[in-house]
C-alpha positions in Angstrom: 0.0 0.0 0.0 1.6 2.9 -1.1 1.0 6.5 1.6 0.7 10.1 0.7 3.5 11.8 0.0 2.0 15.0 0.2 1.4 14.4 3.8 4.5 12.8 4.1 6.5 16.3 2.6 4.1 18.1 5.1 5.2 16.0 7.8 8.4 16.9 7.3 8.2 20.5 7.3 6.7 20.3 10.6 9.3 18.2 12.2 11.8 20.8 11.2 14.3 21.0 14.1 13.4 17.7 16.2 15.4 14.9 15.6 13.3 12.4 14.4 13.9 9.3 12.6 11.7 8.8 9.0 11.3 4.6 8.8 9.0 2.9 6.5 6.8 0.2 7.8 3.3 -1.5 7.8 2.9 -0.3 4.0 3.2 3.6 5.3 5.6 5.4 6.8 6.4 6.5 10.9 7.9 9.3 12.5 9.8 8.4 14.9 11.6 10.3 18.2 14.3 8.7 20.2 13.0 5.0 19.1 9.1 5.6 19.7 6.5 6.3 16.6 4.9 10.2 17.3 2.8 10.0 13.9 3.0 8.1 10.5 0.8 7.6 7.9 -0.9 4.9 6.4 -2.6 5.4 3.1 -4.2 8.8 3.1 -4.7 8.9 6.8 -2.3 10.3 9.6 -1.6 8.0 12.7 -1.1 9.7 15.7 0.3 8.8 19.2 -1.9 10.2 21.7 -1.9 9.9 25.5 -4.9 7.3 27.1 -6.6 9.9 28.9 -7.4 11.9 25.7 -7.7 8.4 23.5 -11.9 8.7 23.9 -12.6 12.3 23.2 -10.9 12.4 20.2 -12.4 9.4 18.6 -15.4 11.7 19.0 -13.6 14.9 16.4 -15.0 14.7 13.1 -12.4 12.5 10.7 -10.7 11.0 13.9 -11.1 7.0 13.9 -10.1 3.9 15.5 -6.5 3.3 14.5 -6.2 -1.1 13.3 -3.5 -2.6 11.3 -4.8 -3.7 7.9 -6.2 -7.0 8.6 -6.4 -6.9 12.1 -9.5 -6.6 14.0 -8.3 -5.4 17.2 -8.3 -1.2 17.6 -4.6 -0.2 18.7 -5.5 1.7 21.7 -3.1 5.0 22.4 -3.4 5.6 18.6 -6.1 7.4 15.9 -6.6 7.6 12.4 -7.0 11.1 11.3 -8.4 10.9 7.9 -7.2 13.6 5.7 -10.3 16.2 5.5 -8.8 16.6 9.5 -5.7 17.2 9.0 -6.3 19.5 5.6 -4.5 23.0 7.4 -1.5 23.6 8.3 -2.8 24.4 11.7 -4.7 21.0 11.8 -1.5 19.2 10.8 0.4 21.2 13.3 -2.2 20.2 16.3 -1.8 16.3 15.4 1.9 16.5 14.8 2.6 18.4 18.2 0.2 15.7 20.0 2.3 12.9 18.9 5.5 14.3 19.5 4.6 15.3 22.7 3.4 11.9 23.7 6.5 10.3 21.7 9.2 12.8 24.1 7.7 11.9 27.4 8.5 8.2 27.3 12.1 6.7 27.6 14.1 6.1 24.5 14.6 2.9 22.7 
């Protein structure tokens, strides 16, 4: 499955200054800081890290969704799918990249 590279470039430019790590994997593409996965993309949609105590009211934004691994069945809790009308601004992009990052700099590296 091939990912957007749109996103992907837009990704980028928001990640300017953080060391992060670009690694392709599960057909898309992840983000990575220090070892842990702040946001990636699969298809058109953006994956994003999120902390467990914000997982449920999110689900409920418009274009936010359960995040699974094609062909899996169970919902990979700590993550969403942000389908790409939500994440169409720059300032949209910007929300859901600091969110991940965030979440990916508070735990230890790998």
């Amino acid at each position: 499955m091939a990912f957007d590279l749109k996103l992907a470039e837009r990704i980028r430019s928001q990640l300017k200054g953080i060391p992060f790590v670009e690694k392709k994997m599960f057909g898309g593409v992840g983000y990575m800081l220090n070892g842990n996965m702040a946001v990636g993309i699969l298809g058109d949609d953006l994956i994003v890290r999120v902390k467990s105590e914000n997982y449920e009211k999110l689900l409920k934004q418009n274009h936010v969704k359960v995040f699974t691994m094609t062909g899996g069945p169970r919902p990979m809790k700590g993550w969403v799918m942000v389908e790409p009308d939500g994440c169409k601004t720059a300032k949209q992009l910007k929300e859901w990249v600091k969110t991940g990052v965030e979440f990916a700099a508070a735990l230890p590296p790998k």
